[in-house]
C-alpha positions as CSV (number, residue, x, y, z in Angstrom):
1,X,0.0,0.0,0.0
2,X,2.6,2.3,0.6
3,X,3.9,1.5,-3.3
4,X,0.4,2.5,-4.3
5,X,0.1,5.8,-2.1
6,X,3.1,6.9,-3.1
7,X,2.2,6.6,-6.8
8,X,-1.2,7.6,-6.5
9,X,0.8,11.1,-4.6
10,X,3.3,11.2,-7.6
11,X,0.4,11.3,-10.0
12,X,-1.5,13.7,-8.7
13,X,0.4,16.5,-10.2
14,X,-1.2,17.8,-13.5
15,X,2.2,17.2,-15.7
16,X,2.4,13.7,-14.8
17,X,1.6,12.3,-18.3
18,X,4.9,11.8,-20.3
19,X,3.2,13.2,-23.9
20,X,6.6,13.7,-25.6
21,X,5.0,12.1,-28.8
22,X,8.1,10.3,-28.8
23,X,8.6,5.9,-29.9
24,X,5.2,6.1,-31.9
25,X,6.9,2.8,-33.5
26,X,9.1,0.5,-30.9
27,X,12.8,2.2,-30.8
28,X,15.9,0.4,-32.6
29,X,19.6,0.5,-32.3
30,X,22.5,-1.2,-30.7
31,X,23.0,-1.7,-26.9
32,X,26.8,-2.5,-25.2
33,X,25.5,-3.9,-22.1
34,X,24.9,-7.8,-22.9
35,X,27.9,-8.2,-25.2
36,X,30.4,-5.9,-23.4
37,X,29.0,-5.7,-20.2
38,X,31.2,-3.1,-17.7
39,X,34.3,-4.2,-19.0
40,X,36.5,-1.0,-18.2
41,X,39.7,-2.4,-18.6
42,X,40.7,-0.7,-21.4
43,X,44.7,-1.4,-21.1
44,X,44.1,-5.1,-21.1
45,X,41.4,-5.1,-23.5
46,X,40.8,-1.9,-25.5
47,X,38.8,-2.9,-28.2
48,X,36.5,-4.3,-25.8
49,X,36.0,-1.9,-23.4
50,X,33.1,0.5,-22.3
51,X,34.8,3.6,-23.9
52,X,34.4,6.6,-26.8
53,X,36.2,4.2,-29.1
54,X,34.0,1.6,-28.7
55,X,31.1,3.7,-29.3
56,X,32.8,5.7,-32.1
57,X,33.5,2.6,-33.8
58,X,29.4,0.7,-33.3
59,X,28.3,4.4,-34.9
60,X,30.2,3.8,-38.4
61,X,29.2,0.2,-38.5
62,X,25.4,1.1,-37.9
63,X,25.6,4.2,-40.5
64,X,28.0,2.5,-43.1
65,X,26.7,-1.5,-43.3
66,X,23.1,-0.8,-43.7
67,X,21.9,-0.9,-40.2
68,X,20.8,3.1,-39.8
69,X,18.7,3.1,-43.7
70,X,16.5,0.0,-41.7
71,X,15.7,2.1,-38.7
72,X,18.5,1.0,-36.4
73,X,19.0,4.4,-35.3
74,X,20.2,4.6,-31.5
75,X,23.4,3.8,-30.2
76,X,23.2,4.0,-26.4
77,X,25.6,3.5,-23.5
78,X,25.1,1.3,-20.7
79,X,26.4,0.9,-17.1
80,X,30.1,1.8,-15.9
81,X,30.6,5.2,-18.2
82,X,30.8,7.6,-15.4
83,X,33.4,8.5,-13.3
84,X,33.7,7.2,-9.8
85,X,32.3,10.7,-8.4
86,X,30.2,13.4,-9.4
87,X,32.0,16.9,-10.0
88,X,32.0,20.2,-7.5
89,X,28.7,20.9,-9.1
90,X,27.5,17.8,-7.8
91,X,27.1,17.0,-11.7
92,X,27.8,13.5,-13.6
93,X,31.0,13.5,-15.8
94,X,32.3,10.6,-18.1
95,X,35.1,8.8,-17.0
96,X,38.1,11.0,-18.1
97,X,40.3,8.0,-19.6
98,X,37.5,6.1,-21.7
99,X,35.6,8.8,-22.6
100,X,38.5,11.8,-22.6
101,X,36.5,13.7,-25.7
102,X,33.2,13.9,-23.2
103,X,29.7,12.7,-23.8
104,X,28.9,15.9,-26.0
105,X,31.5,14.9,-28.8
106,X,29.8,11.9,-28.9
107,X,26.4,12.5,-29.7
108,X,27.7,15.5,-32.3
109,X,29.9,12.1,-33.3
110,X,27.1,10.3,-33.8
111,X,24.5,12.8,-34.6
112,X,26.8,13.6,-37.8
113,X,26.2,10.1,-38.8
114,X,22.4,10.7,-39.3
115,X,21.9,8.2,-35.6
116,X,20.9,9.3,-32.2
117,X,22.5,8.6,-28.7
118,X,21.1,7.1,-25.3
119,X,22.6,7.1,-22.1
120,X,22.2,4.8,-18.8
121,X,21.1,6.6,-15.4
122,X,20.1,5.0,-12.3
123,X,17.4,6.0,-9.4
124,X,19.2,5.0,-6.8
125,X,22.5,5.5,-4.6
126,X,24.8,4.1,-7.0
127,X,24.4,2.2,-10.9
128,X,24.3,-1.2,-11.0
129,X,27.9,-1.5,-11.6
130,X,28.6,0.8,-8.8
131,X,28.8,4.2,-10.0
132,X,27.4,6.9,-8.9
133,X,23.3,6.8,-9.1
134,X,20.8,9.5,-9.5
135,X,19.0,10.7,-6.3
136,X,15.7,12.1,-6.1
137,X,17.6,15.5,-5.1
138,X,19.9,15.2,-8.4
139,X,16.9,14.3,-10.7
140,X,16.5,17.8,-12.2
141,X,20.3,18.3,-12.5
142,X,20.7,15.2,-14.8
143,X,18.1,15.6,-16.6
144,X,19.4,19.3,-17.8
145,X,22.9,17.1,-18.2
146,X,21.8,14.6,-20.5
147,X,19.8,17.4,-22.5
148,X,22.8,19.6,-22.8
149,X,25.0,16.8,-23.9
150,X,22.7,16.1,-26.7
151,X,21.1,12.7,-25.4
152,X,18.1,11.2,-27.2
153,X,17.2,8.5,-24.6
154,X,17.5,7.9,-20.9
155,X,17.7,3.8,-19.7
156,X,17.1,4.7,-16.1
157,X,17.7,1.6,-14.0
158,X,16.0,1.1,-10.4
159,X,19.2,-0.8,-8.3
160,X,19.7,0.7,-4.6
161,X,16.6,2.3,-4.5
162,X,13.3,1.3,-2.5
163,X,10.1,1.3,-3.8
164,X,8.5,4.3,-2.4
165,X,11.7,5.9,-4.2
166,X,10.8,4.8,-7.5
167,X,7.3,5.8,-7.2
168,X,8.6,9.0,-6.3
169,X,11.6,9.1,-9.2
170,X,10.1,7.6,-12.5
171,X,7.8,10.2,-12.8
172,X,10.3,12.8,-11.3
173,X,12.2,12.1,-14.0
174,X,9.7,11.9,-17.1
175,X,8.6,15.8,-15.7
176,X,12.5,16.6,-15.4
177,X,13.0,15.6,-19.4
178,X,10.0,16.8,-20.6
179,X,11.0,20.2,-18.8
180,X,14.5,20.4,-20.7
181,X,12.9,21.2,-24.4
182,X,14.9,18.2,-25.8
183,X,13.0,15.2,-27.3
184,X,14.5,12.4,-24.9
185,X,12.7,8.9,-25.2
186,X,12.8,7.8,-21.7
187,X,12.7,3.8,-20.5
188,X,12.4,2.7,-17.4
189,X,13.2,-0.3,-15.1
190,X,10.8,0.4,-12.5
191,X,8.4,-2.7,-13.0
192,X,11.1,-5.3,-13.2
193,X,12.1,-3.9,-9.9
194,X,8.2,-4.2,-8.9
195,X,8.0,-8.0,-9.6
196,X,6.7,-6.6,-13.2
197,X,2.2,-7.1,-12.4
198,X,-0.2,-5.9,-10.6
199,X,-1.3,-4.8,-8.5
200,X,2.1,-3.6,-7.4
201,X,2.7,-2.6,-11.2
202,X,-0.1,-0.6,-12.7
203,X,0.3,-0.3,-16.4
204,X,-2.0,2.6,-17.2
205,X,0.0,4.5,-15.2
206,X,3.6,3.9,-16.4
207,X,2.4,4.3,-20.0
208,X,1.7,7.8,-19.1
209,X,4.8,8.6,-17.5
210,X,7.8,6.2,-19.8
211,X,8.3,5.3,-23.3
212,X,9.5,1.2,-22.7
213,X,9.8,-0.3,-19.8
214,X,12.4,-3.4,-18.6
215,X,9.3,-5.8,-16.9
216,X,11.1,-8.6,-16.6
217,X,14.8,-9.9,-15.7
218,X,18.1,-9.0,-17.6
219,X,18.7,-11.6,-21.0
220,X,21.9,-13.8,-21.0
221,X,23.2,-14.9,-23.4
222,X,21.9,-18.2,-23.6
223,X,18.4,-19.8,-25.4
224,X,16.8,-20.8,-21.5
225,X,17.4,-17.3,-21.2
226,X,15.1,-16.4,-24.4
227,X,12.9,-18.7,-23.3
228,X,12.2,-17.7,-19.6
229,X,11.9,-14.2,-20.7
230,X,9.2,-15.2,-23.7
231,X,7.3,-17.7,-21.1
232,X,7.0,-14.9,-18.5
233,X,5.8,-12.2,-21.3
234,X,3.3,-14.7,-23.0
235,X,2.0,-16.2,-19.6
236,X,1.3,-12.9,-18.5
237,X,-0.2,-11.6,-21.9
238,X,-3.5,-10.5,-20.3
239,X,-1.9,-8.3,-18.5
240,X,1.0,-7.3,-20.9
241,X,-0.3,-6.8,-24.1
242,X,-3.3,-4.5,-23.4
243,X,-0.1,-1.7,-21.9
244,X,1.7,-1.3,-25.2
245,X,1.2,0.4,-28.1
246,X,2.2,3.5,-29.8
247,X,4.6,6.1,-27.0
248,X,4.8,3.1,-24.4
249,X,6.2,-0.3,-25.5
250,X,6.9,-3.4,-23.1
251,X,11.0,-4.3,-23.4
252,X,11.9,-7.7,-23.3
253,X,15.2,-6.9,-23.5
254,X,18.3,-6.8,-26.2
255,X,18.6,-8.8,-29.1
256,X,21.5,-11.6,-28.6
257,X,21.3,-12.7,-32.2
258,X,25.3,-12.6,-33.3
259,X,26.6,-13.7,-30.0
260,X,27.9,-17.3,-28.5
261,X,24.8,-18.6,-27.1
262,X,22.3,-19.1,-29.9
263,X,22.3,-21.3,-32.8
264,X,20.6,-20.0,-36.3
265,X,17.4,-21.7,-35.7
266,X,17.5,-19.9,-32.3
267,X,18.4,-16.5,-33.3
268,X,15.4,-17.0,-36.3
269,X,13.0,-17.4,-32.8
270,X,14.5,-14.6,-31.2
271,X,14.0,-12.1,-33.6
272,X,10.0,-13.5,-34.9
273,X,9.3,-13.2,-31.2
274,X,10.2,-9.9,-30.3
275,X,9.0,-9.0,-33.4
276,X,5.2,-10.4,-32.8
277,X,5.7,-8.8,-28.9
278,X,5.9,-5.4,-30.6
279,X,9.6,-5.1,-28.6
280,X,12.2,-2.8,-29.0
281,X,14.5,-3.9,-31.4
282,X,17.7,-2.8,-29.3
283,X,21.0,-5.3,-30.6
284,X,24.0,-6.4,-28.5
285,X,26.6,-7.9,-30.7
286,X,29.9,-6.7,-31.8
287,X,29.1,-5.3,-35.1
288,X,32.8,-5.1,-36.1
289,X,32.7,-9.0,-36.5
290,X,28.8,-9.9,-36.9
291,X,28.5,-13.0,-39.1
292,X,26.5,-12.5,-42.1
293,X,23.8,-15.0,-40.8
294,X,23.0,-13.5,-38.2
295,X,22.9,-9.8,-39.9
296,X,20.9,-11.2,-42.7
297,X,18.2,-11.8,-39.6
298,X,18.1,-9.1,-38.5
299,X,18.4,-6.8,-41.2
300,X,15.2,-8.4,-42.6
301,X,13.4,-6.0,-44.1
302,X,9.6,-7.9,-44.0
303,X,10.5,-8.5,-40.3
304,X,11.6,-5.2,-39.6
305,X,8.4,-3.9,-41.0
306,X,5.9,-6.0,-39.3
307,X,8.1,-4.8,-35.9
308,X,7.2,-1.2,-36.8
309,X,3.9,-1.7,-37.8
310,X,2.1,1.4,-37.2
311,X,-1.1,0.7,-35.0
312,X,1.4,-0.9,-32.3
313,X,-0.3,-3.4,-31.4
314,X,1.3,-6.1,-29.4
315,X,1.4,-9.9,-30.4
316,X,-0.8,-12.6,-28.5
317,X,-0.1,-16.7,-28.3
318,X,-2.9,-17.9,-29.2
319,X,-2.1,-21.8,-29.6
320,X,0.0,-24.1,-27.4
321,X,0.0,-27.4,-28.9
322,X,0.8,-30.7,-26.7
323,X,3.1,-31.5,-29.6
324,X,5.4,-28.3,-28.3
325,X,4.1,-26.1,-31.2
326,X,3.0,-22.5,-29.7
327,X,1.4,-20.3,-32.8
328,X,1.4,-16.5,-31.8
329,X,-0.9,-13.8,-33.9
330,X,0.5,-10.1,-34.2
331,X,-2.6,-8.2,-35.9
332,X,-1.1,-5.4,-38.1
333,X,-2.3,-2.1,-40.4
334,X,-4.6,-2.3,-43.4
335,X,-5.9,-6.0,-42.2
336,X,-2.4,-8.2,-42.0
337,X,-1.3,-10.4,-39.6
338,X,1.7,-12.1,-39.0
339,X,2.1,-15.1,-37.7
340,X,4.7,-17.5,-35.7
341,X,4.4,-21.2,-35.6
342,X,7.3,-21.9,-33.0
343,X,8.9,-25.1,-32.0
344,X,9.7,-25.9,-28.4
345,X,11.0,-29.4,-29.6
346,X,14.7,-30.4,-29.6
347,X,13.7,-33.9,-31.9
348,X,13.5,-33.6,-35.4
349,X,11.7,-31.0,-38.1
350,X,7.3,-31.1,-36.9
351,X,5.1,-31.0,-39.5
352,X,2.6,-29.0,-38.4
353,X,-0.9,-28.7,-40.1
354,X,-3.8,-26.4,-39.0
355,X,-6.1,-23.8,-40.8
356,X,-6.8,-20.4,-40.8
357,X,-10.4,-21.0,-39.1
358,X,-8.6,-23.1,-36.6
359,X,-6.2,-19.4,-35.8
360,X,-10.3,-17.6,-35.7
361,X,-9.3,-15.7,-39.3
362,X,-12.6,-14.6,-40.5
363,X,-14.7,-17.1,-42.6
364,X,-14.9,-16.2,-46.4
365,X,-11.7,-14.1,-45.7
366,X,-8.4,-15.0,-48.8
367,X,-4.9,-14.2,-48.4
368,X,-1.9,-13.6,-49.9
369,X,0.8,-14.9,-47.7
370,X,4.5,-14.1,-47.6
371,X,7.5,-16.8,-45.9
372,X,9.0,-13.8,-43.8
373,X,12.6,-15.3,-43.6
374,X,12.5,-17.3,-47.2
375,X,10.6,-14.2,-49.0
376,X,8.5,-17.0,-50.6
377,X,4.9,-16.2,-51.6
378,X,2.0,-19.0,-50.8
379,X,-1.5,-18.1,-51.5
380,X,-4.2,-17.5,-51.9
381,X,-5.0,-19.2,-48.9
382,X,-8.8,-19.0,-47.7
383,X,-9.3,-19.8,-44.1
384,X,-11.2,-23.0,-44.5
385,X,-8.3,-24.4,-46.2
386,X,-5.9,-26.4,-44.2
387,X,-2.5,-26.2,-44.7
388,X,1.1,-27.6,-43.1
389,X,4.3,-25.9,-42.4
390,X,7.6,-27.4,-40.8
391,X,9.1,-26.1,-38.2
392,X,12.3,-27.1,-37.1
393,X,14.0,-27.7,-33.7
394,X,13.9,-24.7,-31.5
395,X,12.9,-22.9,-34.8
396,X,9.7,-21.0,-35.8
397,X,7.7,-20.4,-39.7
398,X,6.9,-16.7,-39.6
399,X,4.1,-16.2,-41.9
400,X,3.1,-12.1,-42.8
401,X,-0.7,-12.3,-44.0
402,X,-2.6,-9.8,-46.6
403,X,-6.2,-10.1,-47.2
404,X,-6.8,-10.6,-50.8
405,X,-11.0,-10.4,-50.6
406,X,-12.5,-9.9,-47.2
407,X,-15.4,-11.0,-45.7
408,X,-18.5,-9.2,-45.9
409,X,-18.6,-8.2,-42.6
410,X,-15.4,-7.0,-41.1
411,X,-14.2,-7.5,-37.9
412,X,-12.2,-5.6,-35.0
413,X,-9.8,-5.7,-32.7
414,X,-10.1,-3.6,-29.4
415,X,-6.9,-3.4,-27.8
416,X,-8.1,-3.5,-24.3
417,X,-10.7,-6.5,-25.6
418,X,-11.8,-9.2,-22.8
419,X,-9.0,-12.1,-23.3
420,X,-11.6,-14.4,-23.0
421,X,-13.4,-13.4,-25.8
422,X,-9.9,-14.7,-28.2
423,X,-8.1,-12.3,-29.8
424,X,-8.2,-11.7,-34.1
425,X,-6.7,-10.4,-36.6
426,X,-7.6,-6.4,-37.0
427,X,-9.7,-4.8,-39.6
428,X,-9.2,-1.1,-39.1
């Protein structure tokens, strides 16, 4: 109750709601945290390490190899780039040997390359890595930092803080941005630190005062990681999926696609997934030496579209077969769908047959469809007809649906429709 008084007090100020008009379509770019962690030994390992050069160098790969003309647009530092200690002013500085040009080169660095920067913050004492934190007396004061640097989103983390804190803070903050002129899309940890559902975490509140939120635990770079983090998202759906949409997107986390832990089948899931949640699209490889698998996945231009489809509505599972087959439904613009069949088995290619009517597609309803990874087109396809696809280990079909002749009565999608009542494609 005290969680919920102190937000309820937080929110009672007229200039709560964050209305920056910012993230209309879920934000993309390149992270350092998962591949490079807070590796800040730059003598031993300076290629490697959280510094300018590092970020300097992820810049030209995403403006020169095709990333920035796809909407990968934000490069944005993690943990461990401040200095130990905040200045005389009580102000945040870079640490002076990684980052000896200052934070302000680097955004005009990588402004002048047509991308945008984001920084990490923390509400709390210290960072997660253990520098210095944002109180609720220095809110104001880095706010007007990040601005005048040039930042163009704020990751603002939630470690050594309590809850009546963040209740206090999260919004704090959105007013502190908002109040500095400068577009900043803002993300926020709080409901990962909140256990990530009600009634501790209310969702019509946060989408009024952050962009994307972190709801759940930190990816690894590992496939039980992927899936703990998609079981916990889709189990929760009912809860989830009515929050995002366009200015306030749910955050899975980064894209590990182009790291150790994956195989290609895996990285394939990894990317459909996120794409049918409606995530952020934030990667976390080393771009310098991404293998061109795993950049022709995510430099998919079919997927990339569906992820940035313009009502912003998020995805649904809709199946979850005993056979290990889970089919999810992302309704899209002008009457698509995409679809995911996804394989939880570790055997052998399924074959997998269903039908349109089986998915609750409109009767009378055709379709063109389009393989997302292999470009193919199948159709028409009518919904009574049934059809198979084959799925391979740990792998998923993504399907991206348009209607070739509708039915003759349309049908809708609310976004905040009754769960029980199933969920269909949109007609809008």
């Amino acid at each position: 109750t005290l969680l919920l008084s102190g937000l309820a007090l937080a929110l009672a100020l007229p200039s709560a709601a964050l209305e920056n008009g910012l993230a209309r379509t879920p934000p993309m770019g390149w992270m350092s945290w998962e591949r490079f962690r807070c590796n800040v030994d730059c003598r031993a390992d300076p290629l490697n390490c959280i510094s300018e050069q590092l970020f300097f160098e992820m810049a030209d790969r995403l403006a020169e190899d095709g990333w920035r003309e796809l909407g990968y647009e934000y490069i944005n530092i993690d943990d461990c780039w401040s200095a130990k200690q905040r200045d005389a002013a009580g102000q945040l500085v870079p640490d002076p040997e990684r980052f000896p040009s200052g934070i302000k080169a680097l955004a005009d660095y990588v402004h002048a390359r047509g991308l945008k920067l984001g920084i990490y913050g923390d509400l709390g004492v210290f960072t997660c890595g253990g520098y210095p934190g944002t109180m609720l007396e220095h809110v104001k004061q880095d706010a007007q930092t990040f601005a005048a640097w040039g930042v163009d989103m704020l990751k603002l983390d939630g470690c050594y803080s309590s809850a009546e804190e963040q209740a206090k803070g999260y919004p704090e903050m959105a007013r502190a941005l908002n109040a500095t002129g400068r577009p900043i899309v803002y993300s926020c940890s709080w409901p990962a630190y909140q256990g990530g559902l009600p009634p501790k975490v209310n969702y019509t509140i946060l989408a009024e005062i952050c962009n994307l939120w972190r709801n759940y635990d930190d990816i690894q770079d590992s496939w039980d990681s992927v899936l703990s983090i998609v079981d916990w998202f889709f189990t929760n759906q009912d809860v989830l999926q009515p929050a995002a949409g366009p200015g306030h997107w749910n955050d899975p986390d980064m894209l590990i696609i182009g790291n150790f832990g994956l195989s290609y089948e895996q990285s394939r899931s990894q990317m459909a997934l996120w794409t049918v949640m409606a995530a952020p699209l934030l990667m976390s490889t080393d771009l310098r030496t991404i293998s061109p698998s795993a950049k022709e996945i995510l430099q998919n231009r079919l997927m990339i579209q569906i992820n940035q489809d313009p009502l912003g509505i998020q995805g649904r599972r809709i199946v979850k077969e005993k056979s290990h087959i889970e089919v999810f439904l992302r309704p899209l613009a002008q009457a698509a769908s995409a679809l995911v069949f996804f394989s939880r088995r570790t055997d052998m290619p399924f074959h997998y047959t269903t039908s349109l009517a089986k998915l609750h597609f409109p009767e009378d309803a055709v379709y063109e469809v389009q393989d997302v990874y292999i470009g193919k087109i199948i159709g028409p396809l009518r919904t009574a007809d049934n059809f198979s696809v084959v799925i391979n280990p740990s792998g998923v079909v993504m399907w991206y649906l348009r209607p070739m002749a509708l039915p003759v009565q349309p049908w809708h999608v609310v976004r905040q429709q009754d769960p029980s009542k199933g969920f269909h494609p949109a007609l809008l």
